[in-house]
Backbone as a printed PyTorch tensor [residue, N CA C, xyz], in Angstrom:
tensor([[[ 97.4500, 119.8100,  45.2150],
         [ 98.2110, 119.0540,  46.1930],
         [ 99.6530, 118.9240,  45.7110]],

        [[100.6000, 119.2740,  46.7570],
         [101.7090, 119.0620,  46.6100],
         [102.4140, 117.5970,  46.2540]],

        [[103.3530, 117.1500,  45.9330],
         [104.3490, 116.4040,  45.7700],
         [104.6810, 115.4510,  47.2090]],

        [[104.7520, 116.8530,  48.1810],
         [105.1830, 116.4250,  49.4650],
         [103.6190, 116.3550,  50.2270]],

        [[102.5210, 116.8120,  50.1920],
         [101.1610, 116.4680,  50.5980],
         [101.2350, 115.2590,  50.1240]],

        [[101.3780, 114.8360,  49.0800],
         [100.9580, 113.3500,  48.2540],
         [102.1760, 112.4640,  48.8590]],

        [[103.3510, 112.7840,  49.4940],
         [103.8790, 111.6940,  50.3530],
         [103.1670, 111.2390,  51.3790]],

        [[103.2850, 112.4940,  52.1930],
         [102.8840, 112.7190,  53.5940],
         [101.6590, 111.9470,  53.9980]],

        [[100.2060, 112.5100,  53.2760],
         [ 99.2150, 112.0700,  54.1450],
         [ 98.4380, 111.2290,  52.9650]],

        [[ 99.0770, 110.7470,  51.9200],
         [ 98.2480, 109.8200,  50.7580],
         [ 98.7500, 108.4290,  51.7450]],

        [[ 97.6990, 107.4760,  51.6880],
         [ 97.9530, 105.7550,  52.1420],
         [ 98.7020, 105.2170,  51.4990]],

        [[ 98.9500, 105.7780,  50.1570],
         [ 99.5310, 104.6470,  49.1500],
         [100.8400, 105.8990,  48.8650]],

        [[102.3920, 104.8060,  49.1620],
         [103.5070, 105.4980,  49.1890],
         [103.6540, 105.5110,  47.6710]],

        [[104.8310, 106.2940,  46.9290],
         [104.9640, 106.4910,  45.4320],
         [105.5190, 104.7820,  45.8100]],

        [[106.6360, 104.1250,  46.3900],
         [107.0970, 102.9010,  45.8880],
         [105.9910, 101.7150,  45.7330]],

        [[104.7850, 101.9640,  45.8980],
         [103.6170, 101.1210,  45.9030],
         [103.1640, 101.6670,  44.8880]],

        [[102.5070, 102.8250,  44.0290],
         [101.9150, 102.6700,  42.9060],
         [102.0440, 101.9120,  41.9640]],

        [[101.3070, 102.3130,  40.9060],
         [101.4320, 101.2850,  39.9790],
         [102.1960, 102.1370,  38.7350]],

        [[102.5800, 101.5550,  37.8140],
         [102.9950, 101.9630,  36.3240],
         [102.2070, 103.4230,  36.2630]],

        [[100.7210, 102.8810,  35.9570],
         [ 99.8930, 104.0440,  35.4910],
         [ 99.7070, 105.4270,  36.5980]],

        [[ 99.8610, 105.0130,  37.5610],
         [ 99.8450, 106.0170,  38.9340],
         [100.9410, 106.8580,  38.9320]],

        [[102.3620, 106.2000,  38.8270],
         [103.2470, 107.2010,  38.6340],
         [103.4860, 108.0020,  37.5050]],

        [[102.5960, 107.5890,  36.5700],
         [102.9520, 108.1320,  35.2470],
         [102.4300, 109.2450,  35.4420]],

        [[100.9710, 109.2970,  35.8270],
         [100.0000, 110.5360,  36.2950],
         [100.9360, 111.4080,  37.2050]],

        [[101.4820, 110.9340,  38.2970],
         [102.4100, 111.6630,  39.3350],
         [103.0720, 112.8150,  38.1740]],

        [[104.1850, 111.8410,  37.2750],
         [104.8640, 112.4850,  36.8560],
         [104.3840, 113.6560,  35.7300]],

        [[103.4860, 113.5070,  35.3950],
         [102.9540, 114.2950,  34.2670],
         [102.7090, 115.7010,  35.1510]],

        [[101.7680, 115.6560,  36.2260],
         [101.4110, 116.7430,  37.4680],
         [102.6080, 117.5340,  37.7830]],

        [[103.4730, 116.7990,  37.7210],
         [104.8770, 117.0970,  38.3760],
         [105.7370, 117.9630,  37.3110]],

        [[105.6320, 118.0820,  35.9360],
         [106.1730, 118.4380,  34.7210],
         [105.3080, 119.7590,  34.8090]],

        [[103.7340, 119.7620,  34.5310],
         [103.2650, 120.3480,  34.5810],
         [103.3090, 121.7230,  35.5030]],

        [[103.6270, 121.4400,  36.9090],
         [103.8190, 122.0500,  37.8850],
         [105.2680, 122.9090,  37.2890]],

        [[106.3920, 121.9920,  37.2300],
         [107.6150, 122.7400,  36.5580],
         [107.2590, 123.3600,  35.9510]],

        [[106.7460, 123.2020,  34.4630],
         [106.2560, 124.1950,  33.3440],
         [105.8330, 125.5630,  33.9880]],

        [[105.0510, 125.8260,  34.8120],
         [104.3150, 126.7460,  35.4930],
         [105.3650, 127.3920,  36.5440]],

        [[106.1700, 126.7960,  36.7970],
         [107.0080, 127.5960,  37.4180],
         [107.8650, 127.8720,  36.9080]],

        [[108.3320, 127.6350,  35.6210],
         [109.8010, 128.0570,  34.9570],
         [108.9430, 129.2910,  34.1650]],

        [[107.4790, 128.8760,  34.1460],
         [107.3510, 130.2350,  33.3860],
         [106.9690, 131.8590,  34.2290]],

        [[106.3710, 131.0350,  35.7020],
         [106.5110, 132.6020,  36.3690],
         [108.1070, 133.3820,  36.0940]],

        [[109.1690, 132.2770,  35.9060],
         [110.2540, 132.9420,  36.3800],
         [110.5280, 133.2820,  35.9140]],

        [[110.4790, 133.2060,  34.2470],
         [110.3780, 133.9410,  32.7960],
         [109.8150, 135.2430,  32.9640]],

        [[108.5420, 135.2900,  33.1930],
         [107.4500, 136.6060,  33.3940],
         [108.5700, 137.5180,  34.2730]],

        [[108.8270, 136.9960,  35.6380],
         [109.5830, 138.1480,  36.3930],
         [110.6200, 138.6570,  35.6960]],

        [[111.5750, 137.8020,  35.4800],
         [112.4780, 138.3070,  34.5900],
         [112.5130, 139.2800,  33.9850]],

        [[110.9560, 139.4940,  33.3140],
         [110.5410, 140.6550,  32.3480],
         [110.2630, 141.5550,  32.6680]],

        [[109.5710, 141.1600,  33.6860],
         [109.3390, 142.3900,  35.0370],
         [110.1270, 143.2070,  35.1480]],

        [[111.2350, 142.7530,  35.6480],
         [112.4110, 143.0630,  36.2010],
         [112.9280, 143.8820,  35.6610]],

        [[113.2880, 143.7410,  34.0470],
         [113.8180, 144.7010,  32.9730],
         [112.7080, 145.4730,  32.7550]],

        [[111.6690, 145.6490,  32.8160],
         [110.4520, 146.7810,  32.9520],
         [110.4470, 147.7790,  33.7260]],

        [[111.0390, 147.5170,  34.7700],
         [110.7850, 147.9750,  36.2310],
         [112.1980, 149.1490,  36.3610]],

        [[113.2820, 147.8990,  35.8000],
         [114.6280, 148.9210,  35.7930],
         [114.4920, 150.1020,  34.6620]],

        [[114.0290, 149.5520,  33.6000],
         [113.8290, 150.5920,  32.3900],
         [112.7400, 152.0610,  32.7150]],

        [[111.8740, 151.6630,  33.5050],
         [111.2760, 152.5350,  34.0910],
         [111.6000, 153.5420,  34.8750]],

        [[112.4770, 152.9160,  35.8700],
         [113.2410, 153.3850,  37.0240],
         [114.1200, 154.4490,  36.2520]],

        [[115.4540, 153.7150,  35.5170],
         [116.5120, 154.6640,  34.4150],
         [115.6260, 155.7420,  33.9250]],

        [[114.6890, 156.2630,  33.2420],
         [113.7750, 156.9030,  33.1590],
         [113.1670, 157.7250,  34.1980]],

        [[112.8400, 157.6460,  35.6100],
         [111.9930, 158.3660,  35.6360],
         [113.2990, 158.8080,  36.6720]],

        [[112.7740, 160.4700,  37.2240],
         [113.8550, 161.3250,  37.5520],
         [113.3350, 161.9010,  39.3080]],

        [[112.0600, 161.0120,  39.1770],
         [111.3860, 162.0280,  40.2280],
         [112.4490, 160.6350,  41.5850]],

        [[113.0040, 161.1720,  43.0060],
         [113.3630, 160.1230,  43.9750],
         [112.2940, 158.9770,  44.6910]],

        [[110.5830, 159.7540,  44.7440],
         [110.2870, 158.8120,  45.4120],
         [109.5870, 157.6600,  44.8940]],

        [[109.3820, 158.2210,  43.3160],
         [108.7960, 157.1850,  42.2240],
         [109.9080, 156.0650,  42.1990]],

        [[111.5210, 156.5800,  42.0000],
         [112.4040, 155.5720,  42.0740],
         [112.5680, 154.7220,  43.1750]],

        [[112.2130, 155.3620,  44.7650],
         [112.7190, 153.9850,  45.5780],
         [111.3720, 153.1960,  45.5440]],

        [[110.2040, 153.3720,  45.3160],
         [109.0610, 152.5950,  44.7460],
         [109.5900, 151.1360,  43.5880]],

        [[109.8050, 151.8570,  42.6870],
         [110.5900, 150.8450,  41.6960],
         [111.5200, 150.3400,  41.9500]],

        [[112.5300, 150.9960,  42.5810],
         [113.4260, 150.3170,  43.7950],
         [112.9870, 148.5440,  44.2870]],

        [[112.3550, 148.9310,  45.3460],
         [111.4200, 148.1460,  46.0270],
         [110.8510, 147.0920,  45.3220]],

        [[109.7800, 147.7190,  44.2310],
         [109.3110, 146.3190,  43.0850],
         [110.4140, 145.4030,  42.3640]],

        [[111.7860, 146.0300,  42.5750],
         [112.6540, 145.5720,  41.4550],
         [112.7190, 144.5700,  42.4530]],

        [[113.4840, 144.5120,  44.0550],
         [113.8630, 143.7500,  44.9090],
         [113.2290, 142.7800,  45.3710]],

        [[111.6360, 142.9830,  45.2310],
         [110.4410, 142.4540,  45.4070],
         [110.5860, 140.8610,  44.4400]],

        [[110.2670, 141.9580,  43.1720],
         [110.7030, 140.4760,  42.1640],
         [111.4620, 139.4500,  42.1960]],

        [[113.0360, 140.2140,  42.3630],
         [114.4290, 139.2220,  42.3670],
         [113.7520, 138.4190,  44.0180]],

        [[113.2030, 138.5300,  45.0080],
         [112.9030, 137.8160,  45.6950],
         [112.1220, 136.5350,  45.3460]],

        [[110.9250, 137.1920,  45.2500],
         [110.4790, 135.8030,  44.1920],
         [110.6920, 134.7600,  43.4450]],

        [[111.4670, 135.8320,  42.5820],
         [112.6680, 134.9060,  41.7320],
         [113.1130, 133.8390,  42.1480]],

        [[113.5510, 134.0390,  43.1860],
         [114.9700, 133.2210,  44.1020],
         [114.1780, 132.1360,  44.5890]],

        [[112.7340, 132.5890,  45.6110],
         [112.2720, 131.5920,  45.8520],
         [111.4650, 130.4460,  44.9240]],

        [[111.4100, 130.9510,  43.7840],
         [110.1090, 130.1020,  42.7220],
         [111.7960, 129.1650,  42.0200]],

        [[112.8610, 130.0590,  41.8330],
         [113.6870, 129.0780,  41.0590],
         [114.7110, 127.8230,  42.4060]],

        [[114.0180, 128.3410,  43.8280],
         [114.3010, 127.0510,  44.5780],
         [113.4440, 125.9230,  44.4840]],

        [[111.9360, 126.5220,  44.4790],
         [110.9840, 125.2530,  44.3200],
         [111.3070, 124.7450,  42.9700]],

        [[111.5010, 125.2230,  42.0980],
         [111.9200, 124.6590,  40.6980],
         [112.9120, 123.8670,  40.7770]],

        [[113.7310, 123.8420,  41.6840],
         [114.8450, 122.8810,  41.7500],
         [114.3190, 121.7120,  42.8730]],

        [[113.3400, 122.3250,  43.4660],
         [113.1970, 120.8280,  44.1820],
         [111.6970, 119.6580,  43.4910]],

        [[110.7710, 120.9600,  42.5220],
         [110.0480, 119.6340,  41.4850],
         [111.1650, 118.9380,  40.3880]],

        [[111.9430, 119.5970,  40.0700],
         [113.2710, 118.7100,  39.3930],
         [113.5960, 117.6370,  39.8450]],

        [[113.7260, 117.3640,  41.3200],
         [114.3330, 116.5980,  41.6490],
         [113.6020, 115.3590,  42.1940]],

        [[111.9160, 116.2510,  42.4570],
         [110.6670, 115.0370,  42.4340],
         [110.6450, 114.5530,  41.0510]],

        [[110.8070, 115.2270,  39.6650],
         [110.1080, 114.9140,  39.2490],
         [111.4040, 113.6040,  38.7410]],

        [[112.6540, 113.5880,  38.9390],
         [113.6400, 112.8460,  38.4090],
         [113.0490, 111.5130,  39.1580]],

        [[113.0110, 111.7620,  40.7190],
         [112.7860, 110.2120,  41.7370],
         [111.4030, 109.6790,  40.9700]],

        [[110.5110, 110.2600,  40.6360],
         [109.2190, 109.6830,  40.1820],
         [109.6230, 108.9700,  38.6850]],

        [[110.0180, 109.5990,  38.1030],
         [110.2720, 108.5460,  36.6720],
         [111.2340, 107.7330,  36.5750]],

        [[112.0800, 108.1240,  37.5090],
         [112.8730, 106.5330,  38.0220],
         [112.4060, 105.8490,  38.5960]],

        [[111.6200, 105.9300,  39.2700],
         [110.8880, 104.7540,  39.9420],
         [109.7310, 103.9460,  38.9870]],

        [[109.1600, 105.0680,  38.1530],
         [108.2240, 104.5600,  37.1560],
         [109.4330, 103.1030,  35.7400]],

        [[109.9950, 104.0520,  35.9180],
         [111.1990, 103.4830,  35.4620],
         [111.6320, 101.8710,  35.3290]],

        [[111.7370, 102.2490,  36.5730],
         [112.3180, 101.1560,  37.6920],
         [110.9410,  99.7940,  37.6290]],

        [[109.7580, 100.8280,  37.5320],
         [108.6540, 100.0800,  37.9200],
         [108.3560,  99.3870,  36.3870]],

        [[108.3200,  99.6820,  35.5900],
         [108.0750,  99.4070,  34.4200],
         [109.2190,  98.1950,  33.6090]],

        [[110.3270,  97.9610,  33.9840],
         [111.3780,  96.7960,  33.9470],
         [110.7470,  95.6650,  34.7690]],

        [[110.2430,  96.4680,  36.1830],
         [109.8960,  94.8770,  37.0170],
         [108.6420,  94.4100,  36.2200]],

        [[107.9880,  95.2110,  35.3780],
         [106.5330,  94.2320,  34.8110],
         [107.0080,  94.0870,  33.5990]],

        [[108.1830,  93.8260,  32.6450],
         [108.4940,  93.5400,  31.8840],
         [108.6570,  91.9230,  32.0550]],

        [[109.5270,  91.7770,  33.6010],
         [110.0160,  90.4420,  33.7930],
         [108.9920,  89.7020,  33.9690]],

        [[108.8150,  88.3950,  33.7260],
         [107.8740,  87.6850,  33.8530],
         [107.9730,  86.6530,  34.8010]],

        [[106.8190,  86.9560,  36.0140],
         [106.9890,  85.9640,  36.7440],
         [107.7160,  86.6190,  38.5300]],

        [[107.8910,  87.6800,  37.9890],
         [108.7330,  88.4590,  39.4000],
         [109.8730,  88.0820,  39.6000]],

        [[111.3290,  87.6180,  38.4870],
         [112.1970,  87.3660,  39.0940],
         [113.3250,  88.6770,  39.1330]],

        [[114.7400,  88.2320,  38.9730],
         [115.5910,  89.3730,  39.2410],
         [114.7370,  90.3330,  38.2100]],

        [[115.6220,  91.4280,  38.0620],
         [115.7270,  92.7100,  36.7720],
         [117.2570,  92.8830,  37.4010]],

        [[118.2780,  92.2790,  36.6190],
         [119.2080,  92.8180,  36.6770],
         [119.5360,  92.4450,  38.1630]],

        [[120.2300,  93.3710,  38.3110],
         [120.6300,  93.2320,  40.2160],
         [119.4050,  93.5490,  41.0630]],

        [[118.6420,  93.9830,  40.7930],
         [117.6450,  94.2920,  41.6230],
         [116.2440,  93.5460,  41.4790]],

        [[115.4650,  92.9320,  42.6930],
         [115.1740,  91.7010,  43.0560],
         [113.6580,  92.6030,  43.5470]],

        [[112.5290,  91.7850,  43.6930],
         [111.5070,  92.7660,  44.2940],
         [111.8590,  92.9910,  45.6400]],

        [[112.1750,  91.8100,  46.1960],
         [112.9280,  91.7140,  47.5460],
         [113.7640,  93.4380,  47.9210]],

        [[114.3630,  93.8650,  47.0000],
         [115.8900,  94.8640,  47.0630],
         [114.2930,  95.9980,  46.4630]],

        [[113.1480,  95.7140,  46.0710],
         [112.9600,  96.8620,  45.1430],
         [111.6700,  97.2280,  46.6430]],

        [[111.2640,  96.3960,  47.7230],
         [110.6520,  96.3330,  49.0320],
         [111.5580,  97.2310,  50.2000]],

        [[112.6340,  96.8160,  50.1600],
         [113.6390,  97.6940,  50.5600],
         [113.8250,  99.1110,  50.1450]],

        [[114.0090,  99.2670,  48.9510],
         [114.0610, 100.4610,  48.3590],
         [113.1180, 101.4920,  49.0540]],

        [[111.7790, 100.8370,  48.6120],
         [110.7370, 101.4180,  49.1850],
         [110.8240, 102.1410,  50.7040]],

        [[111.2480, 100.9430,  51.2190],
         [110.8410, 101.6880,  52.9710],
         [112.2370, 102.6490,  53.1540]],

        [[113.3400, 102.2090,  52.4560],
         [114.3940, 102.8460,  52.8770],
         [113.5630, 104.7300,  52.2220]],

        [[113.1990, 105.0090,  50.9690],
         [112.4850, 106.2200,  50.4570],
         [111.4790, 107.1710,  51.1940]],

        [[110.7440, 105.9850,  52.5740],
         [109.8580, 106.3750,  52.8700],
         [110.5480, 106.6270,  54.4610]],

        [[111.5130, 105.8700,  55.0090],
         [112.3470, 106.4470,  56.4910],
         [113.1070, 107.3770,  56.2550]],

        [[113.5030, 108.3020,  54.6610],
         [114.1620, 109.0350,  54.6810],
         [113.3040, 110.9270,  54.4360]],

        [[112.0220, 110.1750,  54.5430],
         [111.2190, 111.4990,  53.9900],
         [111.2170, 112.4210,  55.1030]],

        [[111.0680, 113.4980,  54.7340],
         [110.4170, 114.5840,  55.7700],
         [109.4290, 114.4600,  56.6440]],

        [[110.0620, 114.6060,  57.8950],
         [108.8510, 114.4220,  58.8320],
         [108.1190, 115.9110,  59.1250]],

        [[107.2310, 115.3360,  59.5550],
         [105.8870, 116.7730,  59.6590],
         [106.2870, 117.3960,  60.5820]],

        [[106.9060, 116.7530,  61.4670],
         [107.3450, 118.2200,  62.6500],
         [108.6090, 119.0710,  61.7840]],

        [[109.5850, 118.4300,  61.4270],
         [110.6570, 119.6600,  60.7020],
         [109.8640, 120.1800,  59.7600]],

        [[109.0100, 119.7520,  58.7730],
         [108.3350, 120.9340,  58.1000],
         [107.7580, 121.6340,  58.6330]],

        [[107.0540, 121.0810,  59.8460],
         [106.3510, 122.6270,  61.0120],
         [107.0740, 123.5870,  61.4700]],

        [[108.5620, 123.1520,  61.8060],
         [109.8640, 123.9950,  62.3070],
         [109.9320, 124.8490,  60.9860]],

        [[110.2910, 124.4480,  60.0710],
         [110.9100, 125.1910,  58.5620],
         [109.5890, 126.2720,  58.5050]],

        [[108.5670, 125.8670,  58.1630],
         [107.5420, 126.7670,  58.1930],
         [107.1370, 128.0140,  59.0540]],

        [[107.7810, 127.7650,  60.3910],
         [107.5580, 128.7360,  61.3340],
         [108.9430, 129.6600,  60.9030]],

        [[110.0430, 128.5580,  60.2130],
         [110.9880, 129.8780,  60.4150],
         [111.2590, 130.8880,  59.1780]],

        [[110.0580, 130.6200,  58.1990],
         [109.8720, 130.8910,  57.0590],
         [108.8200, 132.0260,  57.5070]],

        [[107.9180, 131.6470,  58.0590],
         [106.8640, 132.9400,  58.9170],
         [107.6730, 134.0290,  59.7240]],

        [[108.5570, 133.7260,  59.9940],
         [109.5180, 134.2790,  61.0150],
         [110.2170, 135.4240,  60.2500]],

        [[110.5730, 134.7000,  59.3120],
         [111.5390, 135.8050,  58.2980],
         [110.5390, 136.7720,  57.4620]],

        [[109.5850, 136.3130,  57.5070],
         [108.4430, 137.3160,  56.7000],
         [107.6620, 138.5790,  57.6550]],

        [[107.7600, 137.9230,  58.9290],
         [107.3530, 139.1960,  59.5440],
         [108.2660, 140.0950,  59.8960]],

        [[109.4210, 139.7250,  60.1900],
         [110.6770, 140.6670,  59.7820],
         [111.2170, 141.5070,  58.6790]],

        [[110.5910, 140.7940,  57.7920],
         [110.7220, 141.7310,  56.6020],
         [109.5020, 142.2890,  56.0840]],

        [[108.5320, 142.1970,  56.9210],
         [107.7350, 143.3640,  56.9080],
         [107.4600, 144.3700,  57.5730]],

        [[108.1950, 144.2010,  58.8520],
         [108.9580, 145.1310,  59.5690],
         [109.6760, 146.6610,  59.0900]],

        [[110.6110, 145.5750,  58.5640],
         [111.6550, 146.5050,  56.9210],
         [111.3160, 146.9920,  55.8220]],

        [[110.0480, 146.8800,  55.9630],
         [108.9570, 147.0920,  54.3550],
         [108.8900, 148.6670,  54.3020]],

        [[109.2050, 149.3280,  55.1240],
         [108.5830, 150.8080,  54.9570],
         [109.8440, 151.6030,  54.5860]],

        [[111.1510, 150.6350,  55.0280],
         [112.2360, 151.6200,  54.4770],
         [112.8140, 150.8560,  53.4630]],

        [[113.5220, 151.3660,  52.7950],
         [114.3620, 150.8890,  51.4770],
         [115.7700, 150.4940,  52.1510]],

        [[115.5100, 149.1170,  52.0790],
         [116.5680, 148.3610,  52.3610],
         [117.8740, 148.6170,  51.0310]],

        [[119.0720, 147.6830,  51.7170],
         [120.2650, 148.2350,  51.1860],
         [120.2670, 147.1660,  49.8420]],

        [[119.2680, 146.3780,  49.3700],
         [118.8670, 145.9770,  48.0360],
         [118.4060, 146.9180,  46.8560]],

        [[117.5620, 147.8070,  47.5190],
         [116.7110, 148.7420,  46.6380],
         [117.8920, 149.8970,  47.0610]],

        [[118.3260, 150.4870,  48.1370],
         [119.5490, 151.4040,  47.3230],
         [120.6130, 151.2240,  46.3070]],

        [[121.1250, 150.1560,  46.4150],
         [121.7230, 149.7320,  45.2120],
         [121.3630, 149.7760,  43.8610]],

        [[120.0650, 149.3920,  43.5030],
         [118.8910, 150.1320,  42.5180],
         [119.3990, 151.0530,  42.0890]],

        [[119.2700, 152.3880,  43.0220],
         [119.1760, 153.2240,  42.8920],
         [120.2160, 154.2100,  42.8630]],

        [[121.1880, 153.5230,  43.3480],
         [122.5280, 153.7520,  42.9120],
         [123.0460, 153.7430,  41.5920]],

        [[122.4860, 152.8290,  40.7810],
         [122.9130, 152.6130,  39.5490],
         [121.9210, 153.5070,  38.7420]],

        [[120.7210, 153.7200,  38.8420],
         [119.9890, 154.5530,  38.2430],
         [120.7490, 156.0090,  38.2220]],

        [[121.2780, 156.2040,  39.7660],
         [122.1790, 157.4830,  39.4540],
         [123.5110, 157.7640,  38.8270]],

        [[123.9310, 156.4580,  38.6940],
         [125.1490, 156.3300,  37.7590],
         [124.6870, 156.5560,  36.2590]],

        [[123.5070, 156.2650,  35.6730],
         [122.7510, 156.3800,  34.5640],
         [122.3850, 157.6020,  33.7770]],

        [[122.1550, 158.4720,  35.2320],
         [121.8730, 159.4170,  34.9140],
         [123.2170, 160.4780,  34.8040]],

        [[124.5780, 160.2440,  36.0470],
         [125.5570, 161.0040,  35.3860],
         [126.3280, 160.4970,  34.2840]],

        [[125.8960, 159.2080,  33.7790],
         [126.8620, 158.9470,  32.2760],
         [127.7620, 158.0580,  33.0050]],

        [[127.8650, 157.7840,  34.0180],
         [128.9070, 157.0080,  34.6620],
         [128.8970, 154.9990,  33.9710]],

        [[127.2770, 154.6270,  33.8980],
         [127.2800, 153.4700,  32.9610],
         [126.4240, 153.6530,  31.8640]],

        [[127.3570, 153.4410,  31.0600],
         [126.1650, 154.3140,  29.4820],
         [125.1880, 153.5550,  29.0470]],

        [[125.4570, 152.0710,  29.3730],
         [124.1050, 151.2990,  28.4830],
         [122.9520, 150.8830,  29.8330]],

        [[122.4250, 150.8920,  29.3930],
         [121.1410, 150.5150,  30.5070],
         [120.9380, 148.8590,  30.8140]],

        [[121.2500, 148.2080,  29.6160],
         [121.4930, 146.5680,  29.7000],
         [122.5700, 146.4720,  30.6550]],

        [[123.2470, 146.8680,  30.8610],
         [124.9160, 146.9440,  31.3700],
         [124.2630, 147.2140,  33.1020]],

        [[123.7460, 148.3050,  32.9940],
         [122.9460, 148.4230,  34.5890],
         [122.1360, 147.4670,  34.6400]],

        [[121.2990, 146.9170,  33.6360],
         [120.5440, 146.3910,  34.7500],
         [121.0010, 145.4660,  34.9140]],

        [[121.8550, 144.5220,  34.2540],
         [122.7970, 142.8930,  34.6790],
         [123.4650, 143.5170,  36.2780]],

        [[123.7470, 144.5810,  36.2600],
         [125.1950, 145.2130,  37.5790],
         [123.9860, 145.1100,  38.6670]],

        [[122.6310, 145.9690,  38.2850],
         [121.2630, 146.1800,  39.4180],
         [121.1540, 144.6510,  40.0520]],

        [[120.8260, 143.5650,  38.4900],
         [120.3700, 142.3440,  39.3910],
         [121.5930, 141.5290,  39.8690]],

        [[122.6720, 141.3130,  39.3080],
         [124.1430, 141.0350,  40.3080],
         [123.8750, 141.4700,  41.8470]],

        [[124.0330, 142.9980,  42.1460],
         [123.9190, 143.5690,  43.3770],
         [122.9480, 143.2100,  44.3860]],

        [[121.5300, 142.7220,  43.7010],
         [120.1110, 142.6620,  44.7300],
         [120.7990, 141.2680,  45.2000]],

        [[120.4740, 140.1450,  43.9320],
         [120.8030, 138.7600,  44.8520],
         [122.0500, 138.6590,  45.2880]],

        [[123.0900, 139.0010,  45.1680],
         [124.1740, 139.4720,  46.4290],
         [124.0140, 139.2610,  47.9150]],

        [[123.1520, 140.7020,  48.2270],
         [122.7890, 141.1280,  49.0920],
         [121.7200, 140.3280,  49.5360]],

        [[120.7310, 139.5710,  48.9510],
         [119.5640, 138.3580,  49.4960],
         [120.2620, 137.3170,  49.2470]],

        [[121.4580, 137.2880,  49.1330],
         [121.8130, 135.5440,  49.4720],
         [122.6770, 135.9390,  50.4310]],

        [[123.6970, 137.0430,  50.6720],
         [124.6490, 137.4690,  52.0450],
         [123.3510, 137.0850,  53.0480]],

        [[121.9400, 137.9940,  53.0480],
         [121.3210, 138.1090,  53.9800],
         [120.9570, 136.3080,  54.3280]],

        [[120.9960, 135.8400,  53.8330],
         [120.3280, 134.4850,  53.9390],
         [121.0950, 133.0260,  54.9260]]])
């Protein structure tokens, strides 16, 4: 279960847990990061596998293949290091609030903490919870996320102008035009997300 499942359709909002509840949140939530900073590691590696392969092999249709996987990846990429930026940013609101939550049971008796009052910390709450995502714009976002995928599977059979670029540099490789292969492949992955963030 998501972050945003566990807003959405859990009874109990994060500004209502308890100490120990958000702590669990947040641990799930780290965890989840961990797992995604490390797919993005793995591709990465991919990536330089894929190009090193590519620089190497001489035959055209093995290359726009590798082409393709290279562009494939840096896609991924892009999207796993967006969700990575948005459990970052769950996982910051959750331990501030644990935070937050853990000062108010320090005080004894429920009075202030500082400037902030349970009164202001009731507020907080609903103001967190009128600002969340509603289920119909995630139904919109989702359709237009389906939308872009069947379009680009549309485009799947030809080598888009991501994977020529690839392959452009592979042929620069091969006339001596860029001598180190590290050097291509930083220029290869420059060029792909370029071209998938123009497209975007």
């Amino acid at each position: 279960m998501t972050f945003f499942d566990y807003l959405t359709r859990r009874k109990k909002s994060i500004s209502e847990m308890s100490r120990s509840e958000l702590r669990r949140q947040e641990l799930l939530l780290e965890k989840d990061r961990k797992q995604m900073l490390d797919k993005v590691l793995k591709l990465a590696k991919d990536k330089q596998g894929l190009f090193e392969r590519g620089a190497k092999e001489k035959t055209p249709e093995a290359r726009q293949m590798l082409a393709q996987e290279f562009e494939l990846r840096t896609t991924e990429q892009l999207m796993l290091q967006r969700q990575l930026n948005i459990r970052t940013k769950e996982l910051l609101t959750v331990s501030r609030l644990r935070m937050l939550r853990e000062n108010a049971d320090r005080m004894k008796g429920g009075g202030k903490l500082g400037l902030i009052s349970a009164k202001d910390m009731m507020r907080l709450g609903r103001l967190i919870e009128a600002d969340s995502v509603k289920v119909e714009m995630y139904q919109e976002r989702l359709d237009e996320v389906l939308a872009l995928g069947r379009e680009a599977d549309e485009h799947a059979a030809a080598n888009n102008e991501a994977g020529r670029a690839v392959m452009d540099i592979w042929e620069k490789l091969d006339r001596g035009e860029i001598a180190d292969e590290a050097q291509g492949f930083d220029e290869a992955d420059r060029r792909v997300r370029e071209r998938q963030q123009a497209a975007e």
